[in-house]
Backbone as CSV, one residue per row, in Angstrom:
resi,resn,N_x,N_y,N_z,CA_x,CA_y,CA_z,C_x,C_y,C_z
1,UNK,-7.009,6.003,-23.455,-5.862,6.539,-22.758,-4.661,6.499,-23.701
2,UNK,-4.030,7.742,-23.791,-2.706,7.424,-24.239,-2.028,6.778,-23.786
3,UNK,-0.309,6.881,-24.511,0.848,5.999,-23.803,1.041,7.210,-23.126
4,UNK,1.364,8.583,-23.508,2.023,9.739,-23.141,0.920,9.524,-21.453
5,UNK,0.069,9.508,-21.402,-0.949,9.320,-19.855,-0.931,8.690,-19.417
6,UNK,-0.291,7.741,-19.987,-0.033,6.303,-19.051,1.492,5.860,-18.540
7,UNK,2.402,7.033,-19.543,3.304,7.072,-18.710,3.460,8.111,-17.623
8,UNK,3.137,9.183,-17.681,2.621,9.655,-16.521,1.968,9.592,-15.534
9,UNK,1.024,8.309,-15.377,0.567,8.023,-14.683,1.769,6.864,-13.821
10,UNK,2.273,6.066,-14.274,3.313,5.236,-13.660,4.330,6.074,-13.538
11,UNK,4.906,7.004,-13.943,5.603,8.193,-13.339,5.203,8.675,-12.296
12,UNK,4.170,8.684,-11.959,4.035,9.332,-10.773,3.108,8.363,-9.754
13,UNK,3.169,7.069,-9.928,3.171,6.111,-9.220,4.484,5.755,-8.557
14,UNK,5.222,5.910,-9.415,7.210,5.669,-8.547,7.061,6.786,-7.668
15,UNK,7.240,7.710,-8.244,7.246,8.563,-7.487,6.436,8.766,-5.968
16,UNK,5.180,8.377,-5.877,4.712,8.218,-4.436,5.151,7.164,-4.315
17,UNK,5.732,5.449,-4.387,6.026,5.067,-3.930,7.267,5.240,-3.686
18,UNK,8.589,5.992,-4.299,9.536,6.004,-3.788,9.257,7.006,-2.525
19,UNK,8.427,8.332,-3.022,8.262,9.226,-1.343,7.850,8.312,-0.169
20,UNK,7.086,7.587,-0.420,6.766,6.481,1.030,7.577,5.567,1.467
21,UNK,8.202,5.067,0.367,9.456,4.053,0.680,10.489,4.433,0.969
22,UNK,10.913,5.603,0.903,12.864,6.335,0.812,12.141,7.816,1.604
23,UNK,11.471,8.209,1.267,11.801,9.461,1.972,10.858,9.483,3.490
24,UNK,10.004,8.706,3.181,9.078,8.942,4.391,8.687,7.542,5.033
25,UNK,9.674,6.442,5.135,9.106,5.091,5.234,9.161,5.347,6.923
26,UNK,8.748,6.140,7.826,8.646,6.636,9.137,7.141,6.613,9.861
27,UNK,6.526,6.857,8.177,5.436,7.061,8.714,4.659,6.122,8.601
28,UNK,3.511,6.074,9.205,3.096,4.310,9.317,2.138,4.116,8.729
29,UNK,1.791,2.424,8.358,1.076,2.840,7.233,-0.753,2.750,8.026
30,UNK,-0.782,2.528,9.755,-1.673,2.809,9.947,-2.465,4.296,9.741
31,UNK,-1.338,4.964,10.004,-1.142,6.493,10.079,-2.314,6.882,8.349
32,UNK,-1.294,6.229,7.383,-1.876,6.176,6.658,-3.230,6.432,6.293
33,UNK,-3.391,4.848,6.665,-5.503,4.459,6.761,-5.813,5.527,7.448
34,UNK,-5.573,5.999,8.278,-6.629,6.722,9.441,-6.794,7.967,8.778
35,UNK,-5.614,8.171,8.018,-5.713,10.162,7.711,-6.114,9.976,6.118
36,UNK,-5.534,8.927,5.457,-5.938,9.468,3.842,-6.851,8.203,3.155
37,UNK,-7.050,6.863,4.098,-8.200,5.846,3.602,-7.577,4.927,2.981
38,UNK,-5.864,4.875,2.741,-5.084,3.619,2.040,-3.627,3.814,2.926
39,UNK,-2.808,2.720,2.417,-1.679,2.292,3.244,-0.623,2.044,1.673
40,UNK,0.284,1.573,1.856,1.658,1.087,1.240,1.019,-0.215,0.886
41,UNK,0.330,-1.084,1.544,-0.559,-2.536,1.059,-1.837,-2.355,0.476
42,UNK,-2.463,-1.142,0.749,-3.435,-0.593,-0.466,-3.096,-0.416,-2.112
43,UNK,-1.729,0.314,-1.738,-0.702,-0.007,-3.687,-0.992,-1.025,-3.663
44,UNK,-0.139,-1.846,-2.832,-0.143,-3.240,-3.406,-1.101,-4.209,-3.525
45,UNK,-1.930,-4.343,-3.032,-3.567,-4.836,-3.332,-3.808,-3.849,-5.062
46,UNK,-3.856,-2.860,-5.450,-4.111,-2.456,-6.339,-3.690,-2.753,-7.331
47,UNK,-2.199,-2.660,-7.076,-1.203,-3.387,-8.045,-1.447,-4.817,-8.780
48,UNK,-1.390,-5.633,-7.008,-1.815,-7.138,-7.756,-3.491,-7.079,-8.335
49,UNK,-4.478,-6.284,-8.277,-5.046,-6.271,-9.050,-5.328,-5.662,-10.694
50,UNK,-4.419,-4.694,-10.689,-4.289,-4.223,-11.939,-3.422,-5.603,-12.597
51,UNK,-2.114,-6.298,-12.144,-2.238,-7.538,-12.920,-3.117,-8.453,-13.256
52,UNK,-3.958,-8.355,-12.281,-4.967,-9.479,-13.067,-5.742,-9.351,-13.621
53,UNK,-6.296,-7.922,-13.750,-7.376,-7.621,-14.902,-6.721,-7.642,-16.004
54,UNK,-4.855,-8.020,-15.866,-4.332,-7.713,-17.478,-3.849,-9.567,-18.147
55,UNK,-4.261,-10.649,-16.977,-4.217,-11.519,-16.938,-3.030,-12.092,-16.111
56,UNK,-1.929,-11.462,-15.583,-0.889,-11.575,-15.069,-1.051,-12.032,-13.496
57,UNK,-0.490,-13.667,-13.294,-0.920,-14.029,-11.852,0.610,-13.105,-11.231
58,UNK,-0.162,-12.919,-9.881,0.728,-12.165,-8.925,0.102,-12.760,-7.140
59,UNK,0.912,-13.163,-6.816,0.698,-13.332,-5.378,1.108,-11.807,-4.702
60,UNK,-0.311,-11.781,-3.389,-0.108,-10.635,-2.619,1.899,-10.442,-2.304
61,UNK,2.234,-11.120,-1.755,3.669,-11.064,-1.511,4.570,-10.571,-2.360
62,UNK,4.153,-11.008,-3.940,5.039,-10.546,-5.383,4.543,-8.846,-5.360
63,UNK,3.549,-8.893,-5.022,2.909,-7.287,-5.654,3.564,-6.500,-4.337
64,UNK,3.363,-6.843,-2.643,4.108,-6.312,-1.681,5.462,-5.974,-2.008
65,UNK,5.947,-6.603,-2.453,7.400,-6.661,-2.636,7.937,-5.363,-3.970
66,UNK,6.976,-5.115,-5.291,6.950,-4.457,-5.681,7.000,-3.199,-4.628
67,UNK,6.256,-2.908,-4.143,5.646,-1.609,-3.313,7.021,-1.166,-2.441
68,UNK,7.303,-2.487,-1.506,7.701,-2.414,-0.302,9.479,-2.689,-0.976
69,UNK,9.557,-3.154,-1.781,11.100,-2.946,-2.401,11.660,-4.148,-1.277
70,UNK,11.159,-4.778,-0.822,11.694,-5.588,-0.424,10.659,-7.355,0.384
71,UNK,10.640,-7.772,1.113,9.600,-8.365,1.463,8.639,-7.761,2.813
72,UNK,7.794,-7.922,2.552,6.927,-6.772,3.594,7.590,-7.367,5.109
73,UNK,8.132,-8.452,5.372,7.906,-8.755,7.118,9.486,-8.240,7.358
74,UNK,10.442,-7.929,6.241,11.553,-7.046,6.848,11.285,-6.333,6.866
75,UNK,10.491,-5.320,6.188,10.018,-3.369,5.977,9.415,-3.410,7.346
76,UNK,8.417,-4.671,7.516,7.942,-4.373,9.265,9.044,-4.350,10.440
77,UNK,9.567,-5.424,10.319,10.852,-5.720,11.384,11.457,-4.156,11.101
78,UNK,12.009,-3.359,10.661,12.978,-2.661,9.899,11.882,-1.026,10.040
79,UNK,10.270,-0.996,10.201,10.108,0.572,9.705,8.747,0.450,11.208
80,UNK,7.944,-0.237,11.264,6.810,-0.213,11.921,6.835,-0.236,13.516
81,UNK,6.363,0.660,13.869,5.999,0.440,15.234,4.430,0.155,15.549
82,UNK,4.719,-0.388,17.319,3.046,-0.409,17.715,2.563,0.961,17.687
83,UNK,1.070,0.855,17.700,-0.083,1.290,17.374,-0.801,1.116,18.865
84,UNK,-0.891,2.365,18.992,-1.757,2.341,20.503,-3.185,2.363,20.032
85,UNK,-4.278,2.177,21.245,-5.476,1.193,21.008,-7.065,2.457,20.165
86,UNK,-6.201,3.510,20.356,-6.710,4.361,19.590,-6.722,4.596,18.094
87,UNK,-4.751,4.221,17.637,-4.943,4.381,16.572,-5.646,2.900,15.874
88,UNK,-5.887,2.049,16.572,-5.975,0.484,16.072,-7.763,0.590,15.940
89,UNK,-8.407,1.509,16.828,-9.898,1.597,16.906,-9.836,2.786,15.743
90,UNK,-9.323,3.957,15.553,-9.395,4.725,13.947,-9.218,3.747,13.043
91,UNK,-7.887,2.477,12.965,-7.953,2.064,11.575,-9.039,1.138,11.512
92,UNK,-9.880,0.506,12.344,-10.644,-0.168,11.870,-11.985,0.138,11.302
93,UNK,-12.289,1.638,11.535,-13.415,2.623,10.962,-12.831,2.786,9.872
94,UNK,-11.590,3.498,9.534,-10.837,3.678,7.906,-10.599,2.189,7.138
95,UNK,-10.486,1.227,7.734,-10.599,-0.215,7.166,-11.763,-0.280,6.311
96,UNK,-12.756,-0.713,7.587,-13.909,-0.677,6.947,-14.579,-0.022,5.727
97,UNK,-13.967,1.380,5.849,-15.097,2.089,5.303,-14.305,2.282,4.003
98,UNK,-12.904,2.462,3.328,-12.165,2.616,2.350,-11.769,0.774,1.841
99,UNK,-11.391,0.031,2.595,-10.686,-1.396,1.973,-12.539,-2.379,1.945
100,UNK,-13.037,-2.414,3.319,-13.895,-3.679,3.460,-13.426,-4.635,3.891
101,UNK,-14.558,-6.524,4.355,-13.799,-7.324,4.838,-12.759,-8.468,3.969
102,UNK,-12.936,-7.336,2.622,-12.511,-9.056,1.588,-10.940,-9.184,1.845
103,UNK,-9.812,-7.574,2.141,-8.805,-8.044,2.613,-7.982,-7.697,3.807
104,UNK,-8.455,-8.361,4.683,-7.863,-7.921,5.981,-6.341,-7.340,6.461
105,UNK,-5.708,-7.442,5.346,-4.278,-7.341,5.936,-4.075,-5.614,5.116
106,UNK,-5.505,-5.459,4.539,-5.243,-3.810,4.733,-4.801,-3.571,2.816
């Protein structure tokens, strides 16, 4: 991989996370799972794992906080609503079948 591809690639990692965080933080991130198979805590699960394949410890919360620009339980207080029992029975088929049981919080 180049640098020139690899900065484009984190170029346009801001970039969907700023569209999810600033322009569209409305939409939820169950919404998410159900329609495209990841969430705003899917980055961040990814994230804190791309640090650690580079050796860099990161707690889920440090890597959330990347994503979420702030700490995830204000972005909840502050962006999330309930989830009626439909969309909660879709995300747990899109759970399953895109994340698995190793991290539950999606």
């Amino acid at each position: 991989m180049t640098d020139t591809q690899t900065e484009l690639e984190a170029a346009a990692f801001r970039a969907l996370v700023h569209h999810l965080m600033v322009k569209r933080p409305d939409v939820q991130n169950i919404d998410l799972m159900n329609l495209g198979g990841f969430c705003r805590n899917c980055l961040s699960r990814w994230y804190q794992e791309a640090a650690a394949e580079r050796g860099i410890a990161m707690t889920k919360d440090q890597a959330r906080d990347v994503v979420y620009g702030m700490p995830y339980a204000d972005w909840v207080a502050k962006n999330q609503t309930p989830a009626d029992e439909a969309k909660q029975a879709a995300f747990a088929t899109a759970f399953a079948e895109n994340v698995g049981p190793k991290d539950a919080a999606g």
